[in-house]
C-alpha positions in Angstrom: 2.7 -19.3 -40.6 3.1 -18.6 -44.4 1.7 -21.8 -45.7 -1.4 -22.8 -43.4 0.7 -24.6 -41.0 1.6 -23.7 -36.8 4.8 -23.2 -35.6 5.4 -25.3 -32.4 6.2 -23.2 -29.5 9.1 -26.0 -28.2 11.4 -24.5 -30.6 10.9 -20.9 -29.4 12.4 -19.2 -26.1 9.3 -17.1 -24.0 9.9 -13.6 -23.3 12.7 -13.1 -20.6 14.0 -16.6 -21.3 17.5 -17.7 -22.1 18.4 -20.0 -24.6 19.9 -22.0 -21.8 16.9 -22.7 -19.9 15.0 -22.6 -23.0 17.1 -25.8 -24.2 16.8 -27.5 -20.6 13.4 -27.4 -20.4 12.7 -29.1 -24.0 15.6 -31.2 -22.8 13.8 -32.4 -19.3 10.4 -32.9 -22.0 12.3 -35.0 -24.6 14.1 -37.2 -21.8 11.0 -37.7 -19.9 9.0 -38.7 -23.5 11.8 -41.1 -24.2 12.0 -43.0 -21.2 8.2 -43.4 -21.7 8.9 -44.6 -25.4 12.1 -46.6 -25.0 11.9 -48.2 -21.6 8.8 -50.8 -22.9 11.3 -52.1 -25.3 14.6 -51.6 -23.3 13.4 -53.5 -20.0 13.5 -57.3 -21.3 17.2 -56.0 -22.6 18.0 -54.6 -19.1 16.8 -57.9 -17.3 18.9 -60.3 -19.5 21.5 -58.2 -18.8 20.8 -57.8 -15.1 20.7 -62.0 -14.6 23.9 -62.0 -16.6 25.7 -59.7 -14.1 24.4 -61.7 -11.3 25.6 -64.7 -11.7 29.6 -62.9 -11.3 28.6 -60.1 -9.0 24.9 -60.5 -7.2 25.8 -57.8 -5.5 26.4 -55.4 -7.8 23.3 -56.8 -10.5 21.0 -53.9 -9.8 23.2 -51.2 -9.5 25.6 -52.0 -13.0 22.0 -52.4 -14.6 21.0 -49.0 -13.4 24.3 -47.7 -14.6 24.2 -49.1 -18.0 19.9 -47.5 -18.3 21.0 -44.2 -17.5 24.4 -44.7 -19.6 21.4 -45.8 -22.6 19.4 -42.7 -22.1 21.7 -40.5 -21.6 22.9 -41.0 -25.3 19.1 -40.1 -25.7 19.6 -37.2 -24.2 22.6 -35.3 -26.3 20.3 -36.5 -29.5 17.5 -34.0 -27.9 20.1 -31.2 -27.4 21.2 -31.6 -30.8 17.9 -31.5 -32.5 17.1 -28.4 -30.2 19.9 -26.8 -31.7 18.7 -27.8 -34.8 14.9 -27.2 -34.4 16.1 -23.5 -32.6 18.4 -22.7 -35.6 15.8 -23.5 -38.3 13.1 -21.8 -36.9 14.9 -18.7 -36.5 15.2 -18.8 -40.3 11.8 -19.4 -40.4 10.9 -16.8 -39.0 12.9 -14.4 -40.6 13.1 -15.2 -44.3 8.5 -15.7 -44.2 9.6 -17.1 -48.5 11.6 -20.3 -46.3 8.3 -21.0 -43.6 6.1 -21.8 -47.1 7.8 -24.9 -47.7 7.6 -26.4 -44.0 4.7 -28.4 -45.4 6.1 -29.9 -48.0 9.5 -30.5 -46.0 7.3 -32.1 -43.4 6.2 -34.8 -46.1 9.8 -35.1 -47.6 10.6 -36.0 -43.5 8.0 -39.0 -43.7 8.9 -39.9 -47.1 12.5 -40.3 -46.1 12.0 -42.3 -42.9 9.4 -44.7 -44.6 12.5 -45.0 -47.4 14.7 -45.4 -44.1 12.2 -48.4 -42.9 12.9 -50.3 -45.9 16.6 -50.5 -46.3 19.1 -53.5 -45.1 21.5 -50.6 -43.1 17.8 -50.9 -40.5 17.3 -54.5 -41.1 21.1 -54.7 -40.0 20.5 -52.3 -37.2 17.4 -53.9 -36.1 18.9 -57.4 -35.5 21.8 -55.8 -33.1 19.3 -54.1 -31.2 17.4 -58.0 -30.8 20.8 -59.9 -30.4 20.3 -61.5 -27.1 24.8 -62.0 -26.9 24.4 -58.0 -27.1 24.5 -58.2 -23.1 27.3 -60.0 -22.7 29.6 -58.0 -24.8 30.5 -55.9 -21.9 29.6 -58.0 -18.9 32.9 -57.6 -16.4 34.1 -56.1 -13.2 33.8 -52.9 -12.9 30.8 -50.0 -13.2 32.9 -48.9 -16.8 31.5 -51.8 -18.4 28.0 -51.2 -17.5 28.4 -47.5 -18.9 30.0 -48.9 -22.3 27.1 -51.3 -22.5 24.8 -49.0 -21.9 26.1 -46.3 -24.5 26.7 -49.4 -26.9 22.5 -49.9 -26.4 22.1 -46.3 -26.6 23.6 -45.9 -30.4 22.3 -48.5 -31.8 19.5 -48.1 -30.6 19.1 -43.9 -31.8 20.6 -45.2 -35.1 17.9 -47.8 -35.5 15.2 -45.7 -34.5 16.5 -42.4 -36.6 13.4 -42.9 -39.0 10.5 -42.9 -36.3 12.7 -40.1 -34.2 12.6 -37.6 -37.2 9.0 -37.6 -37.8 8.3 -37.5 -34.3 10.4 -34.1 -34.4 8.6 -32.4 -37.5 4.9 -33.6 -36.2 5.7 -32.2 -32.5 7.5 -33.8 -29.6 4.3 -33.0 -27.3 2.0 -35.0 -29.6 0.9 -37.7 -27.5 -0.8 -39.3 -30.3 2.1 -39.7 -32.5 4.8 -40.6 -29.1 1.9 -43.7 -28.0 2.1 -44.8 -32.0 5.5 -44.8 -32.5 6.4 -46.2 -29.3 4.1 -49.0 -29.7 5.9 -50.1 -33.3 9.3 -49.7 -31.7 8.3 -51.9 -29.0 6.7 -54.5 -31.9 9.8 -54.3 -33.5 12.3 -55.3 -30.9 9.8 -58.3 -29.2 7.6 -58.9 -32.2 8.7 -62.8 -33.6 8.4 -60.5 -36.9 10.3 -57.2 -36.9 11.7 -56.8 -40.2 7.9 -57.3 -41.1 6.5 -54.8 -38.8 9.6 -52.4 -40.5 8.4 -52.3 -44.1 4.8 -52.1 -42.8 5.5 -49.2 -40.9 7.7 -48.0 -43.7 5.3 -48.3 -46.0 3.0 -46.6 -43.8 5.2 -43.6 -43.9 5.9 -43.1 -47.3 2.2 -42.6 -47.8 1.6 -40.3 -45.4 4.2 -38.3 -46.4 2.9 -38.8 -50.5 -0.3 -38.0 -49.0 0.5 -34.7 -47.4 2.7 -33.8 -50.0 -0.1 -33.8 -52.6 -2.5 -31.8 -50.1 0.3 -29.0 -50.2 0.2 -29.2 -54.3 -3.7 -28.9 -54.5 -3.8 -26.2 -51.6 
């Protein structure tokens, strides 16, 4: 593309495709890549939870916690559709406007630059400490298989919200970048058992501002 930069093919329907199944295939992708990303960090969440239940409803322990994982991921799962409608509406414009595709680069870095910015505010540090707070589970621990879904969606936004920052760069950089999903995964997972997570956030924040600066001032020399 104008630029010196590849347009990922996710964003793009194949000949004979329908934007339908084009957006359920990179749906099936992105929930698959999340459950690989999110469940390390999820699954001591989903046993406190699962002990809580039991000791009201034995019974029922392994089923609400299924309920409330699915419930979690499928919040995932509308954030995916709505950055495929996103990613498919922007590259659209990329492609037709060639002037718009020359500043991809440079957006790119503006991406990192924002999410390392994002790493180092108190709105994460805030987020970060919901998504560790070990009464989160029994918030919503009752009869009934509707609050295991509320719990579940309750783990699900914070969780999105916390982990906007890492999710972004992970969209501009390529969803089927293994690399970048086993990187960013791993400092998720530091960040909610880590006895240090607000540290690990500014690192990682830090991190990304200069690797955004850094790709930002390869476009201006190019």
């Amino acid at each position: 593309m104008p630029g010196g930069w590849t347009m990922s093919m996710m964003w793009m329907r194949m000949t004979g495709q329908s934007w339908f199944s084009s957006a359920a295939i990179f749906l099936g992708m992105w929930v698959v890549m999340m459950v690989a990303m999110m469940l390390p960090s999820l699954f001591p969440t989903l046993l406190r939870y699962q002990r809580q239940v039991g000791e009201t409803n034995v019974s029922r322990a392994e089923l609400r916690t299924m309920l409330a994982g699915t419930t979690y991921f499928l919040v995932w799962a509308l954030l995916g559709l709505a950055a495929y409608s996103a990613g498919a509406v922007i590259t659209s414009a990329e492609m037709r406007w060639f002037a718009l595709a020359r500043y991809v680069p440079i957006a790119t870095g503006v991406v990192f630059l924002l999410a390392g910015c994002f790493q180092l505010t108190h709105w994460k540090a805030s987020l970060l400490t919901r998504c560790r707070d070990d009464q989160a589970c029994s918030l919503h621990v009752g009869p009934g298989a509707g609050n295991a879904c509320r719990q579940g969606i309750r783990w699900g936004i914070d969780c999105t919200l916390c982990c906007i920052g890492y999710m972004a760069v992970l969209l501009v950089i390529g969803v089927m970048n293994l690399a970048a999903m086993a990187i960013l995964a791993i400092a998720i997972a530091m960040e909610r058992i880590a006895s240090f997570p607000q540290r690990i956030a500014r690192i990682t924040g830090v991190l990304l501002i200069l690797t955004g600066a850094f790709m930002m001032a390869g476009v201006v020399r190019a």
